[in-house]
Structure formats: structure tokens, C-alpha cells
N, C-alpha and C positions, 0 to 999 in steps of 0.2 A: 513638404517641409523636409527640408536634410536629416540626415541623424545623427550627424557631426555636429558638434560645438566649433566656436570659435579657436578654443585652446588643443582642437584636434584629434578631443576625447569622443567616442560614442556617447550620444546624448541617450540620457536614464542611467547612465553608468555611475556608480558610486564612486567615490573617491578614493583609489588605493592606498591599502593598508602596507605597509611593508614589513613591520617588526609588531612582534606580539610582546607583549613585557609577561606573559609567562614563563618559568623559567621551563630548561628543557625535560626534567623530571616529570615534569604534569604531562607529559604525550609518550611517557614510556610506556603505558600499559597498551597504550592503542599500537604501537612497535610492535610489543610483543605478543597483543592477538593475529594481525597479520601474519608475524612472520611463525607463529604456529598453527594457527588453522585458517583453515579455506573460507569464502564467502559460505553463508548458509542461505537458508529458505529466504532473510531478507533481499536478496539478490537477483532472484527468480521474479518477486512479486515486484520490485521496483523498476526491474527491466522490461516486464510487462508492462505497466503501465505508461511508462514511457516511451516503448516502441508503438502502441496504441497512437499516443500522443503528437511522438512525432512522424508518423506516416499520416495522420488527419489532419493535421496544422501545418505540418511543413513540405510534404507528398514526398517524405524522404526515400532518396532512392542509394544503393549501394552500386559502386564498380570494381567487379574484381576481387570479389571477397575471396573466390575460389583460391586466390594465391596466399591467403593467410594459413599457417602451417596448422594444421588440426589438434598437432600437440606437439610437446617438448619447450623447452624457454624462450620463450619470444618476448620482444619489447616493440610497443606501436607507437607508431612519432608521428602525431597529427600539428598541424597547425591549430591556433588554441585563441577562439573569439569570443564563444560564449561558455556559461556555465553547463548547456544541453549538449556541447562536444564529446562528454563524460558520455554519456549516453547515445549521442549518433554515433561513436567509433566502435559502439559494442553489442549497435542493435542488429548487424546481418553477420555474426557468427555465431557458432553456437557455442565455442568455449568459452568458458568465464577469465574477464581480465578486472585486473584491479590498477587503481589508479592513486599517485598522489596528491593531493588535495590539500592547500595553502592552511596550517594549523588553524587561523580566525576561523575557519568553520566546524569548529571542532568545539563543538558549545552546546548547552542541554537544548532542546529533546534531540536536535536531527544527528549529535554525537553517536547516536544508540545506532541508529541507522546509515552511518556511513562505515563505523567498524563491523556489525552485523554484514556487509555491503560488503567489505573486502578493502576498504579507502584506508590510507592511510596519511597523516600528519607530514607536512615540510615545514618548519622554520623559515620563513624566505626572511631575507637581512639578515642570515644569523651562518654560519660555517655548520651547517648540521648532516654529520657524519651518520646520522643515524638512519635517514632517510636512505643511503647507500645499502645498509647492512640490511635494512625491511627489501627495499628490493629486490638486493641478492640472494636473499634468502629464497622468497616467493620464486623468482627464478628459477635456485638452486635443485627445486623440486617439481621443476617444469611446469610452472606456471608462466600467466603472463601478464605484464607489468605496462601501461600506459605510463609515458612519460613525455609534455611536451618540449620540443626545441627552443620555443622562445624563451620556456622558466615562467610564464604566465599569460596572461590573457593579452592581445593587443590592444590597446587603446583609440588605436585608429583608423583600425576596420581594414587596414593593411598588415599584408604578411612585414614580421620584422626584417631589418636590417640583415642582420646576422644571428646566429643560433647561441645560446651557452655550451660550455664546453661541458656540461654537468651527463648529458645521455651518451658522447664520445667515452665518457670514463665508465658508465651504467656498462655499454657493449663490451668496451675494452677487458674490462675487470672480469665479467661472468661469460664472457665468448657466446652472449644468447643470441640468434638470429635476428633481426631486424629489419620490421616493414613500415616503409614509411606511408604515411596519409594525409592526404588532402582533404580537407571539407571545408565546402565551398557552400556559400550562403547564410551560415551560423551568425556573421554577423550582423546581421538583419533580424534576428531572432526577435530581438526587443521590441521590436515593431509593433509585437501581437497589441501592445496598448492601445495602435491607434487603428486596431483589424485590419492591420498586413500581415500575410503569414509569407516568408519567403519560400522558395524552394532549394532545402538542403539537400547536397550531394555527398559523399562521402567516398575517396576514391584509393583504394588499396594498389601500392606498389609492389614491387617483385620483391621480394626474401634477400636481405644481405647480411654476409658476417662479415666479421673484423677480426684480424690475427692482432695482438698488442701485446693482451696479459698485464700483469701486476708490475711490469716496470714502464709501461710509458707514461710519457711525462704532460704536462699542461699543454702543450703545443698538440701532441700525438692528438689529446682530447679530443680538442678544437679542430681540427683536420679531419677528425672524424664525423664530427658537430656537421661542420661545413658539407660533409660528403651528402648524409644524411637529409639535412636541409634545399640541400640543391633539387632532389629526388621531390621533396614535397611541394618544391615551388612548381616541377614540372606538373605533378602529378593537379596541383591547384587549376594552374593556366589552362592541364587539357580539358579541366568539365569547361571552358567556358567558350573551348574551339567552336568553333560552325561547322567546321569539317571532320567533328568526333566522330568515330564507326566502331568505337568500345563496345562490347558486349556490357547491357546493363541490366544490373539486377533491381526490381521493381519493389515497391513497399511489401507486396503480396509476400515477395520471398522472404522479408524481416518476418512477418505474420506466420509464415509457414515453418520457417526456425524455430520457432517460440512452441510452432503446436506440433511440431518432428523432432524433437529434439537429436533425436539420434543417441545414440549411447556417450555416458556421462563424458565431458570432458572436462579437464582440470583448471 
């Protein structure tokens, strides 16, 4: 049976939410843990368990991690199908990255556990400035910040059209390096209901910065959106080559990350 619907959505997929009628006051606080302290211990335990999770469900394997910068402010631009993306793009590094995450989820209990986590609140349907100012912050202090190009999840089990201009302004604005990623299989995740587990890959691109700053305009964004994007589509296409000769990194290594951590990274 396909996993597509008729109307071109992945089937099990909920019906998007776009606008929360929360006003934007209610997700200040969650703003302001982010952009003043780090994930803590719930971070470590939720990353376990999910890299557990998804190396034995999904045989997730990493390519390329070696090219993600060890530290200083980076931003990772993955293509974006499931909800477990959060978690394939963080499980074969060892520094901690924090992601934003569509406000609706931002609801008692798992609230506790996504700002503990390092997650933080976006408005989508709404012009929210705020979401900018958390990231730059995180940035500002050499962290690093997951942000994907679409602005949400695809609905159609295909990579989008084209990108938002919203992570072209993220680079522009805080000059953080940027590695774009591929992960390839996530949309299939959902399967597990009928015991398919697909095989997710995860495929790290080379390090890019962007010269802009604080005056480029809408256009500049999107030109960088588009640069950015292009990179993830190549990097998507290559797990699915027949004639890949990538050096790859195997589940074993996510598992050995988690038990080597190596010295703290930010």
C-alpha cells in the first residue's frame, strides 16, 4: 500500500496546523531559557535514547560528519520529513545543537522537555522576530542552531520546490558557517505502524559562509536560501547513487559518540 494519500499528503500525517491563537507573550519565557542557557542533562538522556532507537529501527548510518565544525557558530540545514529529523541530524556528532520547533508543540508535559532540550518556539503564520533574536543569540555564543530550508515538514515525501528565505537571513545576519544535510529515508519513518522500518541516511555537506551582514535585503536572503538548498538536494540524490564511494560512517559510530564523548562541546 503507498503512503501517499490521494491529496499528496503522507498518509498517518496529521492535518497542519499553521497559526496558534496564542498570543506571542506565552513563548517568551521559552526565548529566554534558550537564549540564556545551554541544553542540560535532559539532552544527553533524550539523545540516547533515540540514537539507540534510531540505529535499531532505522540502521541509521551518517556520511561525512567528520566535515561538521567541532565548535564555533554553525547552522545545519537539513531537508525536513519527519518529526525524528530533530534527532537523525544530531545523532553522529558530538556537539550539542538546538533546533526550532513549530510553537503547537509547545504544550504540557513534553514543554518541560523540549526547553530542558535546548528547543525552542516559532510562530509559523505569524512574522515572528523572535525566533531570529533566540537563534542569534545561541549562535552569538558559539552554539549551533538546526534550522530547516523548507520552514516545515514536506507533505509529499518530496524535497520542496524551493527554500524560504528565513535561514539566507539566519547566515546573513550572524556570519555562522553553514553545513547543509541531506537525510534521506525519514520519510518513510511512519511506516513503523505497519513494521517497515526504512533505512535512514543522513549526509553532511562541506562548511559554507556567506559575506551580507545587517543590510541585505529579501532578495540577498533567498539567493542564499537557494545556494544552500541546492547543496542539500545534491547531497539528498548522492545516498541514492549506485555508484556512491563516500566514506560512511555506520550506526556503531553514532553508539561510540554517545559512549566517547570526547571533551564538552557547546
Amino acid at each position: 500500500m503507498s503512503t501517499k494519500q490521494e491529496d499528496g499528503t503522507l498518509g498517518g500525517m496529521r492535518e497542519q496546523v499553521y497559526k496558534d491563537p496564542r498570543p506571542a507573550e506565552h513563548f517568551t519565557r521559552f526565548h529566554e531559557r534558550a537564549r540564556t542557557r545551554k541544553p542540560d542533562w535532559v539532552y544527553g538522556v533524550v539523545r540516547l535514547l533515540t540514537t539507540v532507537y534510531a540505529i535499531v529501527a532505522f540502521r541509521s548510518r551518517g556520511i561525512g560528519a567528520e566535515r561538521v565544525p567541532a565548535d564555533g557558530p554553525l547552522i545545519l540545514a537539513p531537508n525536513h520529513f519527519s518529526f525524528m529529523d530533530h534527532f537523525f541530524v544530531g545523532m553522529f556528532l558530538r556537539r550539542q545543537v538546538q533546533f526550532m520547533a513549530k510553537s503547537q508543540l509547545f504544550k504540557r508535559p513534553m514543554q518541560w522537555v523540549y526547553t530542558h532540550g535546548g528547543v525552542f518556539p516559532v510562530r509559523r503564520g505569524a512574522d515572528d522576530q523572535e525566533v531570529f533574536v533566540t537563534a542569534g543569540s545561541i549562535l552569538s555564543r558559539g552554539g549551533c542552531v538546526v534550522m530547516y530550508c523548507e520552514g516545515g515538514r514536506s507533505r509529499t515525501g518530496e524535497l520542496a520546490e524551493r527554500p524560504r528565505p528565513g535561514i539566507g537571513r539566519l547566515a546573513l545576519q550572524t556570519g555562522a558557517t553553514v553545513v547543509p544535510v541531506g537525510i534521506y529515508g525519514s520519510q518513510r519513518v511512519r511506516n513503523w505502524k505497519r513494521l517497515r522500518f526504512p533505512r535512514v541516511t543522513v549526509h553532511y555537506g562541506e562548511p559554507i559562509t556567506f559575506a551580507g551582514g545587517e543590510s541585505a535585503d529579501r532578495d540577498r536572503h533567498q539567493e542564499v536560501a537557494d545556494r544552500i538548498f541546492a547543496e542539500i538536494k545534491q547531497l539528498y540524490a548522492a545516498v541514492n547513487d549506485p555508484d556512491e564511494r563516500l566514506r560512511k560512517q555506520s550506526g556503531r559510530g553514532a553508539l561510540m559518540s554517545l559512549l566517547r564523548p570526547g571533551r564538552r562541546r557547546t
